[in-house]
PDB file of N, CA, C, O and CB in Angstrom:
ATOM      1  N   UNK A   1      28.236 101.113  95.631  1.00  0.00           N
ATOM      2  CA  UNK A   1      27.891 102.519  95.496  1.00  0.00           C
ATOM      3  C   UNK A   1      26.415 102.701  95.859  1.00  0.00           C
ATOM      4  O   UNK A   1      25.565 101.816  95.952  1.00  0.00           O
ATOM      5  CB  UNK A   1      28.182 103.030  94.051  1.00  0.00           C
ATOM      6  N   UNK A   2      26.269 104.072  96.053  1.00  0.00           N
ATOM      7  CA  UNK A   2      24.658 104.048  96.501  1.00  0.00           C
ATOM      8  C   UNK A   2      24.452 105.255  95.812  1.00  0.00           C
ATOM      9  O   UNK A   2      25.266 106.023  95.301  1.00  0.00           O
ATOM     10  CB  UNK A   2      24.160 104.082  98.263  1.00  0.00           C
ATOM     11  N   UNK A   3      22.917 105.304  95.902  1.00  0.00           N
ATOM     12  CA  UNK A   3      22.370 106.094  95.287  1.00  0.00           C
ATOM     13  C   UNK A   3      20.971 107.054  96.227  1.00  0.00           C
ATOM     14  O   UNK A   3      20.286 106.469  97.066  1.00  0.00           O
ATOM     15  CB  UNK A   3      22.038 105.223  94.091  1.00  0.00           C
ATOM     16  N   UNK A   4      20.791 108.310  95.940  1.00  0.00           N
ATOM     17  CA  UNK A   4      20.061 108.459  96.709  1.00  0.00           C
ATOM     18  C   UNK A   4      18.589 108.594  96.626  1.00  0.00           C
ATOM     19  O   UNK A   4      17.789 108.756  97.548  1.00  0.00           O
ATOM     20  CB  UNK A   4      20.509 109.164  97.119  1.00  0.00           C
ATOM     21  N   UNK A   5      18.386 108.501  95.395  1.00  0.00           N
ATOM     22  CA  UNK A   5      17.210 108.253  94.455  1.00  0.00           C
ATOM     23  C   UNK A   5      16.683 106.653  94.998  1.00  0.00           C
ATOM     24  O   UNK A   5      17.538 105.770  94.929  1.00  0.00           O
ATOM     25  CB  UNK A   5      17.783 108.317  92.606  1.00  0.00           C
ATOM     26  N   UNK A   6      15.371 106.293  95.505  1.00  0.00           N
ATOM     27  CA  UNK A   6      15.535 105.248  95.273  1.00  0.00           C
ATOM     28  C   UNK A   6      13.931 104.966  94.766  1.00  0.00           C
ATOM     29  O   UNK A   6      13.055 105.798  95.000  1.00  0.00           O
ATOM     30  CB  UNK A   6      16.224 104.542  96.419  1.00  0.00           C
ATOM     31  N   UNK A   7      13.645 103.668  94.030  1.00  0.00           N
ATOM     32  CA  UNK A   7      12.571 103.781  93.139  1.00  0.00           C
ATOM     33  C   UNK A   7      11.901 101.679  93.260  1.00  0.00           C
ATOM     34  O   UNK A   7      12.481 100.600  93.136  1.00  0.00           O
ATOM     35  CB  UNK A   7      13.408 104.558  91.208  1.00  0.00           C
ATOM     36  N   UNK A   8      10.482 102.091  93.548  1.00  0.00           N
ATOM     37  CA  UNK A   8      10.121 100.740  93.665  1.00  0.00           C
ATOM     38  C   UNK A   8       8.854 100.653  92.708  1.00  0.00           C
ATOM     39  O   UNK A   8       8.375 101.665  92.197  1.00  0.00           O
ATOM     40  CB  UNK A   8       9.842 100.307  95.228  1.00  0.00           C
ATOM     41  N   UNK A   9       8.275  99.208  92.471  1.00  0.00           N
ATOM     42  CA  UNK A   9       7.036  98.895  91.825  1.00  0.00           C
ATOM     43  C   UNK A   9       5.753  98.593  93.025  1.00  0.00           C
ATOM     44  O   UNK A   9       5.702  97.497  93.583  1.00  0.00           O
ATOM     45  CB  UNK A   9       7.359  97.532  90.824  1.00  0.00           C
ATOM     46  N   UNK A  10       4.978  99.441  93.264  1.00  0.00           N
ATOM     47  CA  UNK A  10       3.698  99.351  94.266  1.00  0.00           C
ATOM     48  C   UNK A  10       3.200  98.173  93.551  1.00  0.00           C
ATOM     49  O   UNK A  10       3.288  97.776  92.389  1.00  0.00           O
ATOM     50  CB  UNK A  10       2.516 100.761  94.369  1.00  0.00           C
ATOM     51  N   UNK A  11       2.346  97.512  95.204  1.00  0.00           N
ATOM     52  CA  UNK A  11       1.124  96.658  94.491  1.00  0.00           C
ATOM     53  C   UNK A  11      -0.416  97.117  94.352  1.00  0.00           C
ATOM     54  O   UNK A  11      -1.105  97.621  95.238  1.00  0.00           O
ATOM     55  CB  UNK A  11       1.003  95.383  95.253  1.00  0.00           C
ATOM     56  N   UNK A  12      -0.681  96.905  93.405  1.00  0.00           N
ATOM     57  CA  UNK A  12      -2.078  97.695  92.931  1.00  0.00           C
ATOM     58  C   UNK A  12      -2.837  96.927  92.615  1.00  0.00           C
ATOM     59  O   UNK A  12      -2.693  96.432  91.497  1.00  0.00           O
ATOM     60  CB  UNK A  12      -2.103  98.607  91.860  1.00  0.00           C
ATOM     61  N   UNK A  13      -3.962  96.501  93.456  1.00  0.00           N
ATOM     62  CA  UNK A  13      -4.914  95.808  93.058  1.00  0.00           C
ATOM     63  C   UNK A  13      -5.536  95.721  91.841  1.00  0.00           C
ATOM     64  O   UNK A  13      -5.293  96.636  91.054  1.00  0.00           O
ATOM     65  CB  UNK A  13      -5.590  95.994  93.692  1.00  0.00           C
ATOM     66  N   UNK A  14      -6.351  94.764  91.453  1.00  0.00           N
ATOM     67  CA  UNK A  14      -7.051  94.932  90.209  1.00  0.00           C
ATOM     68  C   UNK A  14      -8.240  95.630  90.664  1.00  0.00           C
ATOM     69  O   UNK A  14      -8.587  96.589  89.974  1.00  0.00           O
ATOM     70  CB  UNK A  14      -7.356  93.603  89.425  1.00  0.00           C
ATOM     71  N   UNK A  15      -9.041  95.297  91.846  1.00  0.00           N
ATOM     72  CA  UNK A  15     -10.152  96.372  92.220  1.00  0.00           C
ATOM     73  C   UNK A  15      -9.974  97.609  92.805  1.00  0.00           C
ATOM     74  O   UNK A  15     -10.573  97.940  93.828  1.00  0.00           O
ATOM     75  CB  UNK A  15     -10.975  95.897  93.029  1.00  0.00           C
ATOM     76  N   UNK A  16      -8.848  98.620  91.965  1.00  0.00           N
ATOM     77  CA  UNK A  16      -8.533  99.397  93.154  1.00  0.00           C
ATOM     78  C   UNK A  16      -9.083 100.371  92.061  1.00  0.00           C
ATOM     79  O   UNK A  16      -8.920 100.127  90.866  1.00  0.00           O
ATOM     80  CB  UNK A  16      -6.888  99.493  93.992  1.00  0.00           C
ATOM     81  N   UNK A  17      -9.884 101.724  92.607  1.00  0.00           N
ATOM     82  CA  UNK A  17     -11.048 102.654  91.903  1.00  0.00           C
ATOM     83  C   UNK A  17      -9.689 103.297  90.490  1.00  0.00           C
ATOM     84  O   UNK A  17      -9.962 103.447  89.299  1.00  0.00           O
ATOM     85  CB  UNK A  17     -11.942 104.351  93.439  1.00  0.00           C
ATOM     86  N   UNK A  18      -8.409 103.535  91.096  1.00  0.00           N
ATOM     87  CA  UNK A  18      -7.381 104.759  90.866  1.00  0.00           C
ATOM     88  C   UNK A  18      -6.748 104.060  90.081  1.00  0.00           C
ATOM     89  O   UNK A  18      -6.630 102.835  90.119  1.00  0.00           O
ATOM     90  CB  UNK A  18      -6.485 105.448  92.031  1.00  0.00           C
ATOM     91  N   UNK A  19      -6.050 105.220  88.887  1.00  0.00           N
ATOM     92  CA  UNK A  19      -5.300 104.289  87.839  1.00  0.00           C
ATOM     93  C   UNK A  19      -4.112 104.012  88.444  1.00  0.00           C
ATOM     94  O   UNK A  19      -3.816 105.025  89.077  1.00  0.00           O
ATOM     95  CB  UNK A  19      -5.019 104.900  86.395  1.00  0.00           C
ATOM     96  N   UNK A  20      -3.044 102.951  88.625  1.00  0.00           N
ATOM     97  CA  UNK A  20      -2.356 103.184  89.460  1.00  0.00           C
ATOM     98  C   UNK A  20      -1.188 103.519  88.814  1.00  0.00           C
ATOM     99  O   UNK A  20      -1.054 103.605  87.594  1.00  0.00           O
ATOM    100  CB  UNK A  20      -2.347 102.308  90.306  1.00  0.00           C
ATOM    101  N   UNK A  21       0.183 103.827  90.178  1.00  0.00           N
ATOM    102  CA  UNK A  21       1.826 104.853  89.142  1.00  0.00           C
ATOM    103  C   UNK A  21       2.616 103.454  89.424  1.00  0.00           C
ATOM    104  O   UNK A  21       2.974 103.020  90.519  1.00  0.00           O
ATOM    105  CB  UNK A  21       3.006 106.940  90.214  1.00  0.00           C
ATOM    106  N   UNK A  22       2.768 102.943  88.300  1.00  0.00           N
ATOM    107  CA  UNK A  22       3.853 101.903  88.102  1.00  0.00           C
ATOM    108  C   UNK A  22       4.805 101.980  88.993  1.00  0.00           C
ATOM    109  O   UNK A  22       5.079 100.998  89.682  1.00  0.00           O
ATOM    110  CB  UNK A  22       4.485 101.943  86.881  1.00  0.00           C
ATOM    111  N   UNK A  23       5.451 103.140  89.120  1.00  0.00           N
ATOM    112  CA  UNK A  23       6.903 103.331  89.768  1.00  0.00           C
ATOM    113  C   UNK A  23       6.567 104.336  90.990  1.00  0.00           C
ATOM    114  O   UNK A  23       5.736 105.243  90.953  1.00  0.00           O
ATOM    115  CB  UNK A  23       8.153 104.058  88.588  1.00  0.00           C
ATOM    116  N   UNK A  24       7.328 104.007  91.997  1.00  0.00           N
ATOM    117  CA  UNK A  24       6.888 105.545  93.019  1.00  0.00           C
ATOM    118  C   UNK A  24       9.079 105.448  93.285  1.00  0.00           C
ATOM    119  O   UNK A  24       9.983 104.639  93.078  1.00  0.00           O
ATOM    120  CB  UNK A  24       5.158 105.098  95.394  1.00  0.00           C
ATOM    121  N   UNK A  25       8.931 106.648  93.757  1.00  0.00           N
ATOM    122  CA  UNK A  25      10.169 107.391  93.785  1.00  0.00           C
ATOM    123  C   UNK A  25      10.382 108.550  94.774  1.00  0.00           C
ATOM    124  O   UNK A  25       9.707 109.577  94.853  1.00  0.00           O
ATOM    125  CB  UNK A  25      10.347 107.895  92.523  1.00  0.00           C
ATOM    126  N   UNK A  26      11.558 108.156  95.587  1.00  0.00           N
ATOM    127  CA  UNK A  26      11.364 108.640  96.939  1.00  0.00           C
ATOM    128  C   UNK A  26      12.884 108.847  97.187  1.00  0.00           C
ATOM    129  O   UNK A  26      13.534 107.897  96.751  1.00  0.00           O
ATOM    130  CB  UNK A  26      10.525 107.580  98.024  1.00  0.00           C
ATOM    131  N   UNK A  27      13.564 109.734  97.713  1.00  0.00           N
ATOM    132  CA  UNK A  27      14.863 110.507  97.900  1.00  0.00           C
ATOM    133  C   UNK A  27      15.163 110.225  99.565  1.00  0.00           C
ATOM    134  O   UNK A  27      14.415 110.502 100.502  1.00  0.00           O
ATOM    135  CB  UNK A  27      14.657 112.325  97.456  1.00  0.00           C
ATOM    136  N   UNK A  28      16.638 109.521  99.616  1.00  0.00           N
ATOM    137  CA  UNK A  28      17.364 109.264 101.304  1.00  0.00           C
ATOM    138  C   UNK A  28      17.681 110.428 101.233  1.00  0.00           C
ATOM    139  O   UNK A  28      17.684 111.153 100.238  1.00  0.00           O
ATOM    140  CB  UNK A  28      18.738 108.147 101.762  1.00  0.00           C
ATOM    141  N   UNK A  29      17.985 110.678 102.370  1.00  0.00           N
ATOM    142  CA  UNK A  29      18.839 112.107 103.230  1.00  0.00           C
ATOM    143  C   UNK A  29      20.452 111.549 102.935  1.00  0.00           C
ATOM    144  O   UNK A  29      20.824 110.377 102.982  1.00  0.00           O
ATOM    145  CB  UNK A  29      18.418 112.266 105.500  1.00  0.00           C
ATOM    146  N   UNK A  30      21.442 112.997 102.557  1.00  0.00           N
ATOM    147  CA  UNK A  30      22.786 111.399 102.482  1.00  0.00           C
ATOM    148  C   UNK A  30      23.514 111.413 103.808  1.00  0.00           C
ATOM    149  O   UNK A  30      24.722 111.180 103.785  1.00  0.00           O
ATOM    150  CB  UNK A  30      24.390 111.554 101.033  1.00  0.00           C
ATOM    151  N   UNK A  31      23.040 111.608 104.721  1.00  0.00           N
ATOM    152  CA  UNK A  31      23.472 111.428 106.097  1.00  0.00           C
ATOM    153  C   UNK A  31      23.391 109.843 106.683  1.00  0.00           C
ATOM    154  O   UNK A  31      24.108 109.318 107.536  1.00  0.00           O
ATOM    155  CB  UNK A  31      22.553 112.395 106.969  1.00  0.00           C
ATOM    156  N   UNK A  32      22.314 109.294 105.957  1.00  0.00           N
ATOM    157  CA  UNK A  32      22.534 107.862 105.991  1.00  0.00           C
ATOM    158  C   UNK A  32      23.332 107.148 105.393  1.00  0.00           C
ATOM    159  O   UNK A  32      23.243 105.924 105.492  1.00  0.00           O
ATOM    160  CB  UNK A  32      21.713 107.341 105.759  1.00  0.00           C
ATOM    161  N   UNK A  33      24.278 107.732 104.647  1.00  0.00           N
ATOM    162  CA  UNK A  33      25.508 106.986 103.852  1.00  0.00           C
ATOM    163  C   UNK A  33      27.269 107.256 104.694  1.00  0.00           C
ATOM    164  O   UNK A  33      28.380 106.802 104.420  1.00  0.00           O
ATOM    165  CB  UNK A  33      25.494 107.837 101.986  1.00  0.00           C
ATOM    166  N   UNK A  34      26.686 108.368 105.965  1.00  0.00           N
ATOM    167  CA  UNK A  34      28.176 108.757 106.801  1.00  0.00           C
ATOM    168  C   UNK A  34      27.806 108.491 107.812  1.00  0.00           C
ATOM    169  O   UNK A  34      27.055 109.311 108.339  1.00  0.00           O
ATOM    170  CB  UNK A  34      28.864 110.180 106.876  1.00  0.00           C
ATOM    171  N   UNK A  35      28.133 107.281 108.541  1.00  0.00           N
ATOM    172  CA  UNK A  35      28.188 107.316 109.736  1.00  0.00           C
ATOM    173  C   UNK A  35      28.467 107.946 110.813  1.00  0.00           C
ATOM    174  O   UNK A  35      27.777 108.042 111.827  1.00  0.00           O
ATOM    175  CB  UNK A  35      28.485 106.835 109.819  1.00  0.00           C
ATOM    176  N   UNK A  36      29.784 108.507 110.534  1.00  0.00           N
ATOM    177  CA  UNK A  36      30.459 109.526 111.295  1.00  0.00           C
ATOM    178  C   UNK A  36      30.878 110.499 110.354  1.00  0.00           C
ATOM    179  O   UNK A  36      30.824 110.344 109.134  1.00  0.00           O
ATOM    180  CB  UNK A  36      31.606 109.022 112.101  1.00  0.00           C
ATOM    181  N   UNK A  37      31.464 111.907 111.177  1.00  0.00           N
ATOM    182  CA  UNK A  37      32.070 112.722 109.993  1.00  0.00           C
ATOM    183  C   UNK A  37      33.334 112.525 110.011  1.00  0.00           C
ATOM    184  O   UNK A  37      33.801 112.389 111.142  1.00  0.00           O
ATOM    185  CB  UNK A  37      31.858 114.169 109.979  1.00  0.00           C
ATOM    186  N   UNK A  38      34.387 112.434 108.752  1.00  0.00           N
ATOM    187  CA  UNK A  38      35.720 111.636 108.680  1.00  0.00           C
ATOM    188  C   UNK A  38      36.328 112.878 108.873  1.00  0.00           C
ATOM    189  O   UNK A  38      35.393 113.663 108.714  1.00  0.00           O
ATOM    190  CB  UNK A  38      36.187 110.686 107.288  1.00  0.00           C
ATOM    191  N   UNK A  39      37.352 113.546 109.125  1.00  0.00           N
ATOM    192  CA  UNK A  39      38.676 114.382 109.512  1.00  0.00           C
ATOM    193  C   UNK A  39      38.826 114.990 108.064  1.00  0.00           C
ATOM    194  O   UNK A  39      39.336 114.142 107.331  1.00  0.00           O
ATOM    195  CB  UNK A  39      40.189 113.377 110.119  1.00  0.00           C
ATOM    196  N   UNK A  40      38.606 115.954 107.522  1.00  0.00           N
ATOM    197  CA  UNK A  40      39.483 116.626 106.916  1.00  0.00           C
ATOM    198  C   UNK A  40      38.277 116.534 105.391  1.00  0.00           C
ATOM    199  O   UNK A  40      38.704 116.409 104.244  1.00  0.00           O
ATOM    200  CB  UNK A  40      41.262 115.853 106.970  1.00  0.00           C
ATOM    201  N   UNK A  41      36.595 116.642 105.782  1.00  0.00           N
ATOM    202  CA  UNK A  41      36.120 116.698 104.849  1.00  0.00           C
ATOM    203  C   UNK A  41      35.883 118.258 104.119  1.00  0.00           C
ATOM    204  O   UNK A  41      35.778 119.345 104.688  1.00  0.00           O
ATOM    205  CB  UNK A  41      35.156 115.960 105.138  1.00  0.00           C
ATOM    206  N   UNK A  42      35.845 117.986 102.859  1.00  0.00           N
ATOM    207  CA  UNK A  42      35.898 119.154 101.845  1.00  0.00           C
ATOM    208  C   UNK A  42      34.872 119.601 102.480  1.00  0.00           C
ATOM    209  O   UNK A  42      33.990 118.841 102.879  1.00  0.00           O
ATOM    210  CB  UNK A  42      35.786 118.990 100.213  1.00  0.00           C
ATOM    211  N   UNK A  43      34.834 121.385 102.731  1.00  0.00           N
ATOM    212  CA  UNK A  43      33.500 122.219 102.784  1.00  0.00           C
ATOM    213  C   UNK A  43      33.457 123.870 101.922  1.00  0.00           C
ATOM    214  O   UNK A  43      34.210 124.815 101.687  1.00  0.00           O
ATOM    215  CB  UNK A  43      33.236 122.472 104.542  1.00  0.00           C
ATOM    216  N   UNK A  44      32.507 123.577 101.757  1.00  0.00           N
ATOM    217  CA  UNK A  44      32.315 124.550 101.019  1.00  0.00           C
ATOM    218  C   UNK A  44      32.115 126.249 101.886  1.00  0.00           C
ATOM    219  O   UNK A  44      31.530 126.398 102.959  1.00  0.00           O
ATOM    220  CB  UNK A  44      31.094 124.002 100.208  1.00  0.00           C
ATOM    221  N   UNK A  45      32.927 127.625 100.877  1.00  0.00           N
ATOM    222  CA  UNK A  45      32.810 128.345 101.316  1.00  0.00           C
ATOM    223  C   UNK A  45      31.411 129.187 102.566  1.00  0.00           C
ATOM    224  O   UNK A  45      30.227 128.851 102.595  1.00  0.00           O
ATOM    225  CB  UNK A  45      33.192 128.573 100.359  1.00  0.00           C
ATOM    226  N   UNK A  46      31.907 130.014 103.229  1.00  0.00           N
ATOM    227  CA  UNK A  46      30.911 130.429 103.903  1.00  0.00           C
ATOM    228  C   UNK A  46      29.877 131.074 103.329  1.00  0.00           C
ATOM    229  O   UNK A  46      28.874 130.884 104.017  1.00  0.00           O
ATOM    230  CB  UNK A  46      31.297 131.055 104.720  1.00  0.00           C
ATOM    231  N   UNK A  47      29.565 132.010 102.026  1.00  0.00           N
ATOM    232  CA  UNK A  47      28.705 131.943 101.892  1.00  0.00           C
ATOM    233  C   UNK A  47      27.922 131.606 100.943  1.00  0.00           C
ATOM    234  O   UNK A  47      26.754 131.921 100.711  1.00  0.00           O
ATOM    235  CB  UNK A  47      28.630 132.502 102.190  1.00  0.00           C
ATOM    236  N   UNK A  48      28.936 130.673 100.195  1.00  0.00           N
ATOM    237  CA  UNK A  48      28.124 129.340  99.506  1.00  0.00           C
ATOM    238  C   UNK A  48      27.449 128.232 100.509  1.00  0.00           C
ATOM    239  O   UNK A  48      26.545 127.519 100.072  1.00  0.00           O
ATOM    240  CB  UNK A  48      29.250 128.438  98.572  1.00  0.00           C
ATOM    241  N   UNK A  49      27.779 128.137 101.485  1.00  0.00           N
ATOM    242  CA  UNK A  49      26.976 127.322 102.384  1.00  0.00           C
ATOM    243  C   UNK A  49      25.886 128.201 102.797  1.00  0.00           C
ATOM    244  O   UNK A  49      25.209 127.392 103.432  1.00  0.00           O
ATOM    245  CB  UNK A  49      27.766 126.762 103.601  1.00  0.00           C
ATOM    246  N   UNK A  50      25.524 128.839 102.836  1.00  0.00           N
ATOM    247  CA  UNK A  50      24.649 129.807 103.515  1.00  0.00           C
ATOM    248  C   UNK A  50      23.623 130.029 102.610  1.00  0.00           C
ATOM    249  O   UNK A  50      22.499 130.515 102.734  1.00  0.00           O
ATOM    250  CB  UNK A  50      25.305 131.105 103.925  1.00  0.00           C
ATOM    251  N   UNK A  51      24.355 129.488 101.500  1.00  0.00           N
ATOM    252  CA  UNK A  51      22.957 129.381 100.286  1.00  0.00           C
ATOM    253  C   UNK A  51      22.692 128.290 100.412  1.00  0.00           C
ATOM    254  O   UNK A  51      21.514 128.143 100.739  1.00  0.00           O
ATOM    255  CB  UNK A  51      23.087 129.621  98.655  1.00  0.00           C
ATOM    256  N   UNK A  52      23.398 127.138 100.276  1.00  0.00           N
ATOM    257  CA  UNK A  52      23.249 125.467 100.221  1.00  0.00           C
ATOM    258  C   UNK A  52      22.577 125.174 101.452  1.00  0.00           C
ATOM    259  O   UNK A  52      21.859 124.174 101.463  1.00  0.00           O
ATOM    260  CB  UNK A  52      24.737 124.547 100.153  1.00  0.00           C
ATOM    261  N   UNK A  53      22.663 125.751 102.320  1.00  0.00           N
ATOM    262  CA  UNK A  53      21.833 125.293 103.810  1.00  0.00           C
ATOM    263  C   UNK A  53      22.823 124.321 104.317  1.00  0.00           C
ATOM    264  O   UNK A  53      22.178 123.560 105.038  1.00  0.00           O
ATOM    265  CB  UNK A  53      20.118 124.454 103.647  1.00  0.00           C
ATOM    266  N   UNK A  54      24.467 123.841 104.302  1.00  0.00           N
ATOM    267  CA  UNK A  54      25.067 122.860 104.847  1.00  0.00           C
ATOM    268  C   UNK A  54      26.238 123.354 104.727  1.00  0.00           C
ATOM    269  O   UNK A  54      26.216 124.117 103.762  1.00  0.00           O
ATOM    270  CB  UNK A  54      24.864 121.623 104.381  1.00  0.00           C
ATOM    271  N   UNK A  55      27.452 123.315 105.293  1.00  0.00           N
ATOM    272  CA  UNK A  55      28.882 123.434 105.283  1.00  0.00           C
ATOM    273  C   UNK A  55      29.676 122.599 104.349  1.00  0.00           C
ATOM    274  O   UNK A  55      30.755 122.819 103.797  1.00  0.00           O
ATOM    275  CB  UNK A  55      29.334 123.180 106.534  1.00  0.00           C
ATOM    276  N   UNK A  56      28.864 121.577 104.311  1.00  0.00           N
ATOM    277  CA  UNK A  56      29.666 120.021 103.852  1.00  0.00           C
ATOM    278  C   UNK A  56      28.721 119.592 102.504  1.00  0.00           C
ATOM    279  O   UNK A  56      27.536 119.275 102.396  1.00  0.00           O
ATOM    280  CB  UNK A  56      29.525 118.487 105.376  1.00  0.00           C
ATOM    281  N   UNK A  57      29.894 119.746 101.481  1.00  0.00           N
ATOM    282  CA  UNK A  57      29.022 119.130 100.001  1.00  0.00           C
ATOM    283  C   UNK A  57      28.456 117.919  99.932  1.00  0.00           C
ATOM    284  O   UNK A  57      27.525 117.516  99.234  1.00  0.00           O
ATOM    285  CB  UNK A  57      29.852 118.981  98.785  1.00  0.00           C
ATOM    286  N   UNK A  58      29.281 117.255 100.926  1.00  0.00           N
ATOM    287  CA  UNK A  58      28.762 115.572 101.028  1.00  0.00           C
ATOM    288  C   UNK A  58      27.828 115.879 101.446  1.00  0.00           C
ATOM    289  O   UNK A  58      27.220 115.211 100.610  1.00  0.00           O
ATOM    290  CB  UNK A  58      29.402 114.379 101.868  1.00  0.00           C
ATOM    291  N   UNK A  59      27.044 116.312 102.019  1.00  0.00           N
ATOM    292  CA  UNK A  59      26.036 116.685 102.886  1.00  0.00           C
ATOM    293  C   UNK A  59      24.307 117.629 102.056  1.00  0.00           C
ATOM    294  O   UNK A  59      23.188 117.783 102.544  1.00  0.00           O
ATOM    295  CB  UNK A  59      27.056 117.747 104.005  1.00  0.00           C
ATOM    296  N   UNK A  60      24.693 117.907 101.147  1.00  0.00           N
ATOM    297  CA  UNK A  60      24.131 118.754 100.197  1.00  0.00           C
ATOM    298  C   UNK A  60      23.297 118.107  99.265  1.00  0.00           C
ATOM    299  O   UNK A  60      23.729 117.598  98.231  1.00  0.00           O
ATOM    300  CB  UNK A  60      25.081 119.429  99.538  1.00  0.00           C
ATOM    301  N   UNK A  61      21.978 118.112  99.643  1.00  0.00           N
ATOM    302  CA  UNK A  61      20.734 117.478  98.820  1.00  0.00           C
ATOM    303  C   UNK A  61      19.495 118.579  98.415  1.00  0.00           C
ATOM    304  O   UNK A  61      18.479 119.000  98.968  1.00  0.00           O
ATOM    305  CB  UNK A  61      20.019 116.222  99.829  1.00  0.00           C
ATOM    306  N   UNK A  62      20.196 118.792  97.113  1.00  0.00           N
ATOM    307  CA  UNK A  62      19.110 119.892  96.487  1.00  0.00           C
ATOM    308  C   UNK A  62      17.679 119.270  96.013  1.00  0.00           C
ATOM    309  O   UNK A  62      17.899 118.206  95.434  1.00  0.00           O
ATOM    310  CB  UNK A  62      19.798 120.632  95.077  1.00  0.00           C
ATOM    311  N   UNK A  63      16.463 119.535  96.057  1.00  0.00           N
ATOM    312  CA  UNK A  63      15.523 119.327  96.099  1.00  0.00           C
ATOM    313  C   UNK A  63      15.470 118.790  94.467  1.00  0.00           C
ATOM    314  O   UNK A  63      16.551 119.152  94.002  1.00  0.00           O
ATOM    315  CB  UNK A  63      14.807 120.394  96.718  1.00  0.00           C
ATOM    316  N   UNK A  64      14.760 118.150  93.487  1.00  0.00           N
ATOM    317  CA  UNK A  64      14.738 117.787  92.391  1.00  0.00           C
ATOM    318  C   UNK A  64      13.685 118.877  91.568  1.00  0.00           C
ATOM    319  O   UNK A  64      12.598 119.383  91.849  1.00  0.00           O
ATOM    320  CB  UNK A  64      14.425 116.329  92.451  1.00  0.00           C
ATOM    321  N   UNK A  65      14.755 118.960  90.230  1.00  0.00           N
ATOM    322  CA  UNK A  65      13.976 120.022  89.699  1.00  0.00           C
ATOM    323  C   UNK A  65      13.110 119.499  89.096  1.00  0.00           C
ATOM    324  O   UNK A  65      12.118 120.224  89.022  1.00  0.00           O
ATOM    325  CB  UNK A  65      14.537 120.915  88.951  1.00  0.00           C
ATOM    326  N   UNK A  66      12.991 118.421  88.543  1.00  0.00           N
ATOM    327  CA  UNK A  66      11.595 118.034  87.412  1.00  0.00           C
ATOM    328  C   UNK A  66      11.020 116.203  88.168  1.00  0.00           C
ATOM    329  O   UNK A  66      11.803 115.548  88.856  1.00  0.00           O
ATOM    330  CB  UNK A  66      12.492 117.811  85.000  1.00  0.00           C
ATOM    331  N   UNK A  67       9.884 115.805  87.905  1.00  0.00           N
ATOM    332  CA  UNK A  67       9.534 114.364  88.584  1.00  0.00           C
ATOM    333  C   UNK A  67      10.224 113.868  88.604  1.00  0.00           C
ATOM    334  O   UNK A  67      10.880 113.892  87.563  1.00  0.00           O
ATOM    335  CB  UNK A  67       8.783 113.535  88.278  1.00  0.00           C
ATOM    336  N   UNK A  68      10.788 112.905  89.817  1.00  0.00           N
ATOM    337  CA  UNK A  68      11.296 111.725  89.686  1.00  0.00           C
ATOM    338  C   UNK A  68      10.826 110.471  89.182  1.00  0.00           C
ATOM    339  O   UNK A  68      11.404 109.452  89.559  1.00  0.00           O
ATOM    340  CB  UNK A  68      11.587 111.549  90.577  1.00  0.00           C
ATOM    341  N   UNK A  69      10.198 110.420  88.662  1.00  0.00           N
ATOM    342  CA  UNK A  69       9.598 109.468  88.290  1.00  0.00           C
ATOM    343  C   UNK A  69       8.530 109.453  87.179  1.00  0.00           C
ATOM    344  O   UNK A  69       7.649 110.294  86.999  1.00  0.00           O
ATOM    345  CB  UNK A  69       9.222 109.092  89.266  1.00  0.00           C
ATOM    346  N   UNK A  70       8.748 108.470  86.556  1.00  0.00           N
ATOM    347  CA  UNK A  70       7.975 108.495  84.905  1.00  0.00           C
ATOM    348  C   UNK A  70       6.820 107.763  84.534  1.00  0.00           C
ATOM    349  O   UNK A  70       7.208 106.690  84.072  1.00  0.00           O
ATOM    350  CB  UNK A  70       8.869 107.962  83.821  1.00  0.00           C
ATOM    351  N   UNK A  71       5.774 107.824  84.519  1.00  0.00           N
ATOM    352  CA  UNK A  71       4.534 107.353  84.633  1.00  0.00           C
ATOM    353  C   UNK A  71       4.545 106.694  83.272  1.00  0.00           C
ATOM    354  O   UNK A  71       4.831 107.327  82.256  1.00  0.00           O
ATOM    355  CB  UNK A  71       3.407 108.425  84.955  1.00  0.00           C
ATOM    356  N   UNK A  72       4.216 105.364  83.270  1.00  0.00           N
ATOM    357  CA  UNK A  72       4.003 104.477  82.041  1.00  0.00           C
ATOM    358  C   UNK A  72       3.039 105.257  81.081  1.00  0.00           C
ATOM    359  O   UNK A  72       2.228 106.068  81.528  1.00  0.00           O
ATOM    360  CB  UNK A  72       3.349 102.979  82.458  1.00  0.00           C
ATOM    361  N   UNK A  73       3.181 104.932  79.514  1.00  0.00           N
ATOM    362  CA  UNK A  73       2.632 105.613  78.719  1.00  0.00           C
ATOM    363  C   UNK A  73       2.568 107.154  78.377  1.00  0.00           C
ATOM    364  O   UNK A  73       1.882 107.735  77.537  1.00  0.00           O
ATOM    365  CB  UNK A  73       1.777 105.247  78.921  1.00  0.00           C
ATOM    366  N   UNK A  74       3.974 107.891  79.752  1.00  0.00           N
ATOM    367  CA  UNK A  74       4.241 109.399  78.984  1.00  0.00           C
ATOM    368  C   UNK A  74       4.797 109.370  77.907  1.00  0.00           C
ATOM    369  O   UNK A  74       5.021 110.416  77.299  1.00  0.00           O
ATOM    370  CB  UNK A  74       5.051 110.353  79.623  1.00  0.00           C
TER     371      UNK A  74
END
């Protein structure tokens, strides 16, 4: 399974001026998970797509409402 969230540990010097973010966190497009488009995928009405910006739910990556990511010691 995949995920489209994906989340790593930076390396941060010990002489580096900036406190550094433990975690950084960064979002795929999910167009990299369909190679092709398969025959007979679910889409969503016309002008529910027209709000969603895409035809295809598989396809549908809403922007994140709060950080992705959690800074040590919140």
């Amino acid at each position: 399974m995949y995920t489209q969230q994906k989340c790593y540990r930076p390396f941060h010097s010990p002489m580096d001026p900036c406190p550094p973010r433990e975690i950084k966190c960064y979002s795929t497009p999910p167009q990299l998970y369909m190679p092709y488009q398969p025959p007979g995928l679910q889409q969503f009405d016309p002008r529910v797509a027209l709000r969603k910006g895409t035809l295809w739910p598989a396809l549908f990556d809403p922007y994140p409402k709060k950080k992705p990511y959690r800074e040590e010691g919140e």
